[in-house]
C-alpha positions in Angstrom: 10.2 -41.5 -61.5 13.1 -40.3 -63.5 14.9 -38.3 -60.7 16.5 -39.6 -58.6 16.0 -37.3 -55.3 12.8 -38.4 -53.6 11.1 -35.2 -52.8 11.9 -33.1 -55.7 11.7 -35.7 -58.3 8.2 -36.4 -57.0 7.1 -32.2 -56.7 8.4 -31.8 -60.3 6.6 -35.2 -61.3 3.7 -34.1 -59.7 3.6 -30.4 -61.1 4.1 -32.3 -65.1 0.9 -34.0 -64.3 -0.9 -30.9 -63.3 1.1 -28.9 -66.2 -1.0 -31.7 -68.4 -4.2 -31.1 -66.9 -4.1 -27.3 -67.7 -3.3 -28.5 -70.9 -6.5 -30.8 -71.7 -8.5 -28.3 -69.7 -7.3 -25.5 -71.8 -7.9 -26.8 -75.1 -11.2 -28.2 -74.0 -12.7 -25.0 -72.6 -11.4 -22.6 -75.1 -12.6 -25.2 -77.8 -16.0 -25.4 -76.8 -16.5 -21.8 -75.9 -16.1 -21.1 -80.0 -17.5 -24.5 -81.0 -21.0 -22.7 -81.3 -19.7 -19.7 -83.8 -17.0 -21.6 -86.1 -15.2 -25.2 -86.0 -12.1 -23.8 -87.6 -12.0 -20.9 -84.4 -12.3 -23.2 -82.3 -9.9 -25.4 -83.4 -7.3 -22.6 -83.5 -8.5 -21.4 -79.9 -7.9 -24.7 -78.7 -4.8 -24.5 -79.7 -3.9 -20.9 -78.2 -5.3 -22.4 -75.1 -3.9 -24.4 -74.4 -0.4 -22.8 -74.7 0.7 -21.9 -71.1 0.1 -25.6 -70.3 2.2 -26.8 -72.9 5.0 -24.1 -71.5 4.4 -25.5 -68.1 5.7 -29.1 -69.3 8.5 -27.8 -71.7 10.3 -26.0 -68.7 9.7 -28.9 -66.0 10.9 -31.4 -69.0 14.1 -28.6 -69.4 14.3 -29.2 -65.0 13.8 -32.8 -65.3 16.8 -32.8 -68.5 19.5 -30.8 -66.9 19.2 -32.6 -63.7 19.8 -36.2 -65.1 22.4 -34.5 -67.4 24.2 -32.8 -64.2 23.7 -36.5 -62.5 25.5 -38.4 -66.0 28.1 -35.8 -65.4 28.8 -36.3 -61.8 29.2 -39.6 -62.7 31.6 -39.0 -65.5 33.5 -36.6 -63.6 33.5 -39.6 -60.8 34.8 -42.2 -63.4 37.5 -39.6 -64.9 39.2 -38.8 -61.3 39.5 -43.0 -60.5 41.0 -43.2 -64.4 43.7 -40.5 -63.6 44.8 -41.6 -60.4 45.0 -45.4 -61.2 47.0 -43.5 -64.5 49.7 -41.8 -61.9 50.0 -44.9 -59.9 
């Protein structure tokens, strides 16, 4: 679990693993509804399907990114303050 809040980190883990299964289940299904007519249509409705999936897990890896990076920067921000007032001591 990369977040470090309990609850959300384990709802936005949770909803990447279901983001991946509309994947696989998207490609699969589009790819063998066209299997029968042409391999090559297939292959590019695989792809095509499974597109919202694969959006799914690029915006819940951009929510899983900016919260570690808002973390690292509380953090910073943290270390900063201690530097400045041991500074002006």
């Amino acid at each position: 679990m990369r977040l470090g809040d309990r609850p959300l980190g384990f709802i936005i883990n949770f909803l990447l693993g279901v983001a991946w299964a509309f994947v696989l289940i998207g490609a699969i299904t589009s790819f063998f509804s066209f299997y029968s007519e042409n391999i090559y249509f297939a292959i590019i409705y695989a792809c095509i399907g499974a597109l919202p999936g694969m959006v799914a897990v690029l915006v819940l890896e951009y929510i899983i990114t900016s919260k570690e990076k808002y973390a690292e920067l509380q953090k910073q921000t943290k270390l900063l303050e201690e530097l400045v007032s041991l500074l002006n001591k």
